[in-house]
N, C-alpha and C positions, 0 to 999 in steps of 0.2 A: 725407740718406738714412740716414747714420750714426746717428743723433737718435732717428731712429722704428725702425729695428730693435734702439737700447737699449732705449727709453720707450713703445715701442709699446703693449705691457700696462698701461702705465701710465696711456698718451691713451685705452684703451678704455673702461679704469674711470672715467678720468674723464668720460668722452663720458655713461657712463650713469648717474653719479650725477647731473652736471650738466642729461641730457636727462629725467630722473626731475623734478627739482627746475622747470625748463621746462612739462613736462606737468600737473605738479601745479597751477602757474598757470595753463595754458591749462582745466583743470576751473572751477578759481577764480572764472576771469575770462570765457572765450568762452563755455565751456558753461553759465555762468549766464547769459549772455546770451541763448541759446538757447532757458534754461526758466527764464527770470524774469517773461516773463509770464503764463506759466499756471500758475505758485506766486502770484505780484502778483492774478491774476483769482479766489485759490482754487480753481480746477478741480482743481490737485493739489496734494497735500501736499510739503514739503522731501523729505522719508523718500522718497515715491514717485519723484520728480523723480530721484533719485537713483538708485533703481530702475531707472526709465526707462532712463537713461544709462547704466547699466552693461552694460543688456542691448543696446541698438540702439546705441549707440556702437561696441563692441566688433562688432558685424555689420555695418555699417557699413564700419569699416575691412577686417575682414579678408573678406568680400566684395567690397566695387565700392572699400576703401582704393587697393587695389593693391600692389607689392612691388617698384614702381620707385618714385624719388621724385628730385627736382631735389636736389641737392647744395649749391647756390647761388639762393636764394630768388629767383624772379620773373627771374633772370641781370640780378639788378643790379650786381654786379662782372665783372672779366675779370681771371682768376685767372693768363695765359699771363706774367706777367714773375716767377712765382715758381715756374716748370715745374722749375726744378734745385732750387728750397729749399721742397719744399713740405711741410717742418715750421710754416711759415710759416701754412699755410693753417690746421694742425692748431691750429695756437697760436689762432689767430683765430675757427675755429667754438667752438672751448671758450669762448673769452673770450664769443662772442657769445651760447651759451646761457646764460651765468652772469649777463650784462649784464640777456637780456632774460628770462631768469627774476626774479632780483631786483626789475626793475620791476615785470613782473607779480604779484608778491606787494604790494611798497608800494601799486600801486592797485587790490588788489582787497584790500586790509584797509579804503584810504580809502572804497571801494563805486564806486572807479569804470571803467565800461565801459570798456578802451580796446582797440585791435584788438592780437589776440595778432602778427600778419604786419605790422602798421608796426613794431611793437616791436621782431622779431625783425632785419626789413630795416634798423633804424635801427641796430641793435647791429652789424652787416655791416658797413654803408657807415664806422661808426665806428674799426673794427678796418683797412679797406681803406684808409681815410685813412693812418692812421700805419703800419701794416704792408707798404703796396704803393706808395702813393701817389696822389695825388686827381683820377689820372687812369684810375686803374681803374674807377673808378667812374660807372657810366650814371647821368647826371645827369638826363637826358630819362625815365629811368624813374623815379626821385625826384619829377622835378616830378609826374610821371603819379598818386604817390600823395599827396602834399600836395592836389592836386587833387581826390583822393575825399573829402575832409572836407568838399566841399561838395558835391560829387557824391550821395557816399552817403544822405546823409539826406534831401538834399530828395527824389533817388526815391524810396524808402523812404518817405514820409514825404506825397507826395504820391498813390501808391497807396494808403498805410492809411486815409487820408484819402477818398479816392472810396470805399472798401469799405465805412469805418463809415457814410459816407452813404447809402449804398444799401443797407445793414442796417435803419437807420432808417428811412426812406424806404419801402420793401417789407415790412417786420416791424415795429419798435417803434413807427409812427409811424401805423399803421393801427386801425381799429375793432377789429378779433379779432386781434391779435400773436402769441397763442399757437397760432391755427391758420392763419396766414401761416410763423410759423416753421417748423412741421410740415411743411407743404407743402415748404418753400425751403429746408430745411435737407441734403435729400441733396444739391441741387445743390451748395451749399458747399462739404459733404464730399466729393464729387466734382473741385471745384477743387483743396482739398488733394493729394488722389492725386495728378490731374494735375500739378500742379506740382512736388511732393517727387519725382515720377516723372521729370520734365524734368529737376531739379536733378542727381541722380543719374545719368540718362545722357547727359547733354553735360558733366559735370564727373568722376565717378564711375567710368564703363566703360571711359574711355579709356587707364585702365593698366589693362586689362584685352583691350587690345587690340581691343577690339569697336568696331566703327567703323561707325556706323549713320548712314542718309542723316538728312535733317530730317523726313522725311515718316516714315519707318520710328519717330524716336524721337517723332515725333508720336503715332503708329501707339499704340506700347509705353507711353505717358504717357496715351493715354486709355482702354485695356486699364484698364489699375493706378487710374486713376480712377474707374472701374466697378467694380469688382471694392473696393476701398472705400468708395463712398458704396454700397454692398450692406451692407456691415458697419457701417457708419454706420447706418443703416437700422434692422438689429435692435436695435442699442445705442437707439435713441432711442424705438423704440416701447414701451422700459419707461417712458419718463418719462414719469409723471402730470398732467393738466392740466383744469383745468374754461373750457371756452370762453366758459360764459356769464358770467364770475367778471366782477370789476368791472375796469377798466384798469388800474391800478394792480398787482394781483392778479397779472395775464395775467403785467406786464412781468418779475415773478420768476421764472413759469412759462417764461418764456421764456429766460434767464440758465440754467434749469437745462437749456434744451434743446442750450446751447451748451456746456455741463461737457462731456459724453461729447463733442464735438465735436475739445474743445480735448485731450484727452486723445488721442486718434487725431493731430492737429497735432504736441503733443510726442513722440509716437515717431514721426512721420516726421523731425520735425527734426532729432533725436537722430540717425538713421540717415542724414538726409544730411549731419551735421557731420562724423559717421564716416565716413563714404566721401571728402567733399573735405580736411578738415584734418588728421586726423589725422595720416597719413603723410607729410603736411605740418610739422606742427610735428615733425617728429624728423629733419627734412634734415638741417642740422646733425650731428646722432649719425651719421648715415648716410654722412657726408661723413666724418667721421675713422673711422671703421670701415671704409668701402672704403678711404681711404688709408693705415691700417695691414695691409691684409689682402694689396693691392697692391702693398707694397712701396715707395711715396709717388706711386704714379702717379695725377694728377688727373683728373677727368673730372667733366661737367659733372652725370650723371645714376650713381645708386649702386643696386646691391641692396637691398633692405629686407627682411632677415629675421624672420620670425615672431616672435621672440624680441624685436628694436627695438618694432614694433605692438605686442607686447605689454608692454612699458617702458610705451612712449605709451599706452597705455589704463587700465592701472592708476593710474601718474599723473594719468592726467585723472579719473577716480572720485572718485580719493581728496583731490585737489583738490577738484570742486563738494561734496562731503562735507566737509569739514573748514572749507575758506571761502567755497564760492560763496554764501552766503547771503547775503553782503555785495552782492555785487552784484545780485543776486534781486532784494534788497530795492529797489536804484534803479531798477532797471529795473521792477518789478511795483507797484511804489506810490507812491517818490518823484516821480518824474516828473507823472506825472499819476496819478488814482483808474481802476483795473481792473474790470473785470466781466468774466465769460466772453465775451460778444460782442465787447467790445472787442478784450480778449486775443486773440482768436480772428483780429480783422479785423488786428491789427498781425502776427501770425505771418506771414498769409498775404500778408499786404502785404511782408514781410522776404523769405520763399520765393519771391514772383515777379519780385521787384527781382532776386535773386541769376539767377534763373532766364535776365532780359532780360541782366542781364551779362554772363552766360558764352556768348551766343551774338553779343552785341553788340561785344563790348569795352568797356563802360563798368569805368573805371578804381572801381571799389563794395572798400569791408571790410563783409563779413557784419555788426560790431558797431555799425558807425556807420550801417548800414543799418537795424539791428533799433532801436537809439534814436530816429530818424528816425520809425519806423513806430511807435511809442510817441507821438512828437509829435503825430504828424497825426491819430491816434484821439484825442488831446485837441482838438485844433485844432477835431476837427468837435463838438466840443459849445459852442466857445468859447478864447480865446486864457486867459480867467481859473482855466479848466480847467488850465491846466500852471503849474508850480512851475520860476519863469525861474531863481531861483537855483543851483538843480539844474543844469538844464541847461549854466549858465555855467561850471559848474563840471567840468562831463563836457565840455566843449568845449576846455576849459583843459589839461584831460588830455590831450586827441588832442593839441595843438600841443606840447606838453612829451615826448611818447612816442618820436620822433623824437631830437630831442639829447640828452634822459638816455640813451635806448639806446645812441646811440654816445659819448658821453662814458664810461660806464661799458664798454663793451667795450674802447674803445682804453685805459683804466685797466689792466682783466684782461691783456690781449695784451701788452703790456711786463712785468707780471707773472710772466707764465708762459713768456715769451719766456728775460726772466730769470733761473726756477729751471732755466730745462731744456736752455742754450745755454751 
């Protein structure tokens, strides 16, 4: 107790350079994930992608973000044998954003995806080992995300997969494509709403206290999907096309009917990474800031003031600005070759995976989802369509994201244990 009413100022500053340095990565790394396939597809440019995100990120969080957030990610520790020292915990959330900041910089300079919340949960569990001991630790919730690595992508991965078939199958694959697309394009844009609508209020409203039946957020999810594929609608009746062109012809015609498509996609996603991650990746800060403000008393859930959301979102900007490009890139081209369609059918394949998650329980990371749905839009043209090496290599990631994190946090945490004890 003594500890943090010397250093109190001191764990603040340090909560927000460190959570600064966090978010930057989480831009880097998750929010290119986000919109790496519709820069990979050219629907939009870096410059706009960036645009995007600064503006429906930031609405996002401080809309449906919320201004509660968990302290202790997913309650994979039990912080109750450090209730009298809980300098302890402070030393540990620092250590742990510094851990999993750092990672997230080294791999998102290598280009590769890995999920910002294993990273984070790994730097935790690492700090809880040697800080608490390795019985703090919910080991059953551990397994639960080791288990999304296979989880994640094969949903992910086997809805992108039925979508881009049934794009084809319905549109590319037909006599007139360009006036099949026409037709079948507001329903798409339609599923968009619906689903960025669903992600939103069964993940989003709930720190906002709004507590809606399933029928009610059904209700609200096909409003907002209406009310979008309307505005889809106008956007698409600018695009030009001649129906009688040769096939060939159509299939460009048709790519550009899905640009304005995929453009509507990235600022849904953008606005629902704002409303679930954001106030998410600053638990952490949140956590030593209620424990300095309290006077070292723990709790499992903290305030979130405007001023943290706003740490977190600048951070995350200037992150996908600075290096999300890196990962952009793996995700929008290495992987496999994009086209708006494509792009289009792996988004929405990422958005409904999330969507069946959060009402399901499937143990899913947003990032290993959105790669997953990158796969299977390759898959459906062919297994020669994807670039295995890549892949081996972003797979290599997730399994490493885990022990670097807690290697490097319990590092930090004797560190700072050290200057401040």
């Amino acid at each position: 107790m003594e500890i943090i009413g010397e250093f109190g100022h001191i764990f603040v500053m340090l909560a927000v350079i460190f959570g600064l340095y966090m978010t930057w990565g989480i831009g880097a790394n998750d929010v290119a994930n986000a919109m790496g396939t519709s820069v990979g597809s050219k629907a939009i440019t870096v410059k706009q992608a960036i645009v995007i995100a600064a503006i429906f990120e930031f609405t996002g969080a401080f809309l449906a973000g919320g201004h509660v957030t968990k302290t202790i990610r997913k309650g994979i520790i039990d912080p109750t044998p450090i209730v009298d020292t809980p300098e302890i915990l402070i030393y540990g959330m620092l250590a742990a954003l510094l851990a999993a900041a750092i990672w997230l910089m080294v791999a998102s300079r290598r280009g590769w995806p890995v999920s910002t919340t294993h990273t984070i949960v790994g730097a935790i569990v690492g700090f809880a080992i040697v800080g608490i001991g390795p019985g703090a630790v919910e080991w059953g919730k551990v397994a639960t995300i080791v288990a999304s690595w296979i989880v994640s992508p094969a949903v992910g991965g086997i809805t992108a997969f039925l979508l881009m078939r049934s794009v084809q199958r319905f549109i590319l694959d037909t006599d007139r494509p360009f006036a099949q697309a026409r037709r079948l394009a507001p329903f798409y844009v339609f599923l968009v709403g619906f689903v960025i609508s669903l992600v939103t209020v069964f993940k989003g409203l709930k720190h906002l206290n709004i507590d809606l039946t399933v029928a009610q957020s059904f209700g609200v999810a096909v409003v907002m999907g209406i009310l979008v594929a309307m505005v889809g609608q106008f956007l698409l009746r600018r695009v030009e096309g001649d129906e009688t062109a040769e096939h060939g012809v159509q299939l460009g015609q048709v790519e550009r009917i899905f640009g304005p498509m995929m453009v509507i996609t990235a600022c849904g996603m953008a606005f629902a990474h704002g409303s679930n991650d954001v106030a998410n990746g600053v638990g952490p800060m949140a956590a030593v800031y209620s424990l300095v403000q309290s006077g070292g008393e723990i709790s499992q859930k903290a305030g979130l003031p405007n001023w943290i959301l706003l740490v977190g979102g600048v951070g995350i900007v200037v992150g996908l600005a600075t290096m999300g490009y890196r990962v952009m890139a793996t995700i929008g081209k290495k992987i496999t070759a994009l086209t708006p369609s494509r792009g289009f059918c792996a988004e929405l394949a990422a958005a409904t995976t999330v969507v069946i998650a959060s009402r399901t329980g499937l143990p899913v990371s947003t990032t290993h989802v959105a790669v997953g749905a990158v796969i299977g839009v390759g898959l459906a043209r062919g297994l020669a369509a994807l670039d295995l090496r890549v892949i081996g290599r972003i797979v290599l990631s997730w399994v490493v994201t885990l022990p670097v994190g807690a290697g490097l946090a319990a590092l930090f945490f004797f560190t700072l244990k050290g200057i401040f004890s």
